[in-house]
C-alpha angles and dihedrals in degrees: 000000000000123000106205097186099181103053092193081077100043118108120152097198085235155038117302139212098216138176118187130195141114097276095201106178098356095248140195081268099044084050089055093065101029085071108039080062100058100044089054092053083053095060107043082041098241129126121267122242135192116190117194129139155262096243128023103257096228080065089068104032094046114026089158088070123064113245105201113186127219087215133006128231100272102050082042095066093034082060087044094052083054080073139072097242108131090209131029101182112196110204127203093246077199094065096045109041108097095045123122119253085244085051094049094049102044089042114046102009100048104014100046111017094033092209126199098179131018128204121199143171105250079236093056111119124176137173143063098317097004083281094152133066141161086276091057096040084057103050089036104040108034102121089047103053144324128269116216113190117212118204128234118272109234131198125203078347091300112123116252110240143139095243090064093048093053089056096048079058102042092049083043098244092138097157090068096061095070094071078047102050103020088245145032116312100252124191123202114213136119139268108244130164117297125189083277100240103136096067091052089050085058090258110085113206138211106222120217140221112193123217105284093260106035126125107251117225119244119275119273136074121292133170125240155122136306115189125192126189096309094350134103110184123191102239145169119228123197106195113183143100101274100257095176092054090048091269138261147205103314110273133161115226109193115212103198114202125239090356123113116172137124103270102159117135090011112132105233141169126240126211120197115195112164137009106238099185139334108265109265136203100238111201087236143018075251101061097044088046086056084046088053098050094054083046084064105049092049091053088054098054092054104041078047082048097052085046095060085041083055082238099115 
C-alpha cells in the first residue's frame, strides 16, 4: 500500500476504483466497504484507492465543538496497510473545504484521484455545506464515473458509526465495541511519570498519556491489554481522577502483571476489553490496596478464562 500525503501530487497513471470518509476507528461498517473496493478494482483490474483525510472535518467546520478521535492518523494508516488496498490519499481537509460540491468533484474526484468507480457510505456528505451526496454524484457525475451506495452495517439492529462507538467508550461498556470494530477498542499514547503511588500501594503502574485527540474511555477499572514493540501483556487499567487521594485531572495507570521492566517514555497501545468495577473513594491507602488486590485477582480469572476459550 502506498500513502500519498500531498494529493496535489498524486496521479495514479490510471483509473481508479476509490472509496473517500473520514474512516475514524475502521469499523465493521468501514470494512464493508473497504472491501467491497477492493474487490471491485480486482476485478476491473485497476488499483484501489481510499481517500480520508489529515484532520477529522468536523475539526475544521466546527472548531467550537471538540472532535475526539477513536484512532489518530497515524494508527489510522498502520490498520489500513493491514488491507489490500494499492493508495491510501490523504487530502488537507483545510485546503478543500470550501470547496463546492461541483468543485469537489471536478477537482479531486476526477482531476487527482481519476476515479472509474466510487464507493460510499449512504451517510457520506461532502462539499461546502454538505451540499453533495451519492444522489448528486449520480445525477452530476454520471458520465465520469459511477456511484455504488453501500448500506450501514447494523448490529443487533443498532447502526454501525463512529459516534456510537465513542459513547460505549466514554460510559466504559467496552465489551460492547468489538461487534462494532471487529476487535478491542485500543488507544496509542506514552508512559510518562506519574505521582508514583502504585508502587507504595505494592502494584506499580505505567501512567499513560493518550494521543492528543483520542476519545478517552469512561472512568473505572477494566482489564485489558499493553503491548509494547512485539509484546501484548495482560493488564489492569484504573482510569479515573484519584478520588482517594482528593482527585486530579483524568488520567489511565496501567498495572501489567507479572512484567517488570523500565517502561518509562516507551509509546505503547492500550486494549481495553472488559469494565471490572466503577472507580471508588476508599476511606485509606489500605483499603484501596486491598481493592486492588482483589482487582487483580479478578483480572487474572478472566484473562486465565480467555486462555482456556483460545481467545487470549
Amino acid at each position: 500500500m502506498e500513502v500519498i500525503r500531498d494529493h496535489d501530487s498524486f496521479n495514479p497513471g490510471t483509473k481508479t476504483v476509490a472509496t473517500i470518509g473520514a474512516f475514524d476507528g475502521i469499523h465493521v461498517g468501514h470494512r464493508r466497504i473497504i472491501k467491497k473496493t477492493i474487490e471491485a478494482a480486482r476485478a476491473e483490474g485497476l488499483p484501489s484507492l481510499l481517500m480520508t483525510f489529515d484532520v477529522h472535518p468536523r475539526q475544521v467546520l466546527k472548531p467550537h465543538e471538540q472532535v475526539e478521535m477513536l484512532t489518530s492518523l497515524e494508527d489510522k494508516l498502520a490498520m489500513l496497510a493491514e488491507t489490500d488496498l494499492d493508495f491510501v490519499l490523504v487530502l488537507n481537509f483545510r485546503a478543500i473545504a470550501k470547496l463546492s460540491a461541483a468543485d469537489f468533484c471536478r477537482q479531486i474526484l476526477i482531476a487527482r484521484a481519476n476515479v472509474a468507480h466510487l464507493f460510499v457510505g449512504t451517510n457520506f456528505r461532502f462539499g461546502a455545506g454538505a451540499a453533495g451526496n451519492a444522489g448528486w454524484l449520480k445525477d452530476h457525475c454520471a458520465k465520469d464515473f459511477s456511484v455504488t451506495q453501500v448500506p450501514l452495517a447494523t448490529r443487533d439492529e443498532t447502526i454501525v458509526s463512529s459516534t456510537v462507538i465513542r459513547n460505549l467508550l466514554k460510559t466504559g461498556l467496552v465489551e460492547k465495541i468489538p461487534a462494532l470494530m471487529g476487535r478491542n477498542i485500543t488507544l496509542s499514547g506514552r508512559v510518562v511519570r506519574g505521582a508514583g503511588r502504585g508502587a507504595g500501594l505494592g502494584f506499580p503502574t505505567a501512567n499513560l498519556e493518550f494521543t492528543q485527540g483520542l476519545c478517552q474511555p469512561g472512568s473505572g477499572v477494566y482489564t485489558g491489554y499493553l503491548s509494547l514493540r512485539e509484546l501484548r501483556l495482560p493488564t489492569v487499567i484504573n482510569c479515573g481522577t484519584n478520588p482517594t487521594f482528593d482527585g486530579e485531572g483524568f488520567h489511565c495507570e496501567a498495572h501489567v502483571l507479572d512484567y517488570h521492566a523500565d517502561i518509562y517514555g516507551s509509546e505503547v497501545k492500550l486494549e481495553l476489553t472488559t469494565r471490572l468495577r466503577d472507580e471508588q473513594k476508599f476511606p485509606s491507602p489500605e483499603a484501596l490496596s486491598r481493592q486492588i488486590t482483589d482487582d487483580v485477582h479478578r483480572a487474572r480469572e478472566w484473562f486465565e478464562a480467555q486462555t482456556a476459550r483460545g481467545k487470549s
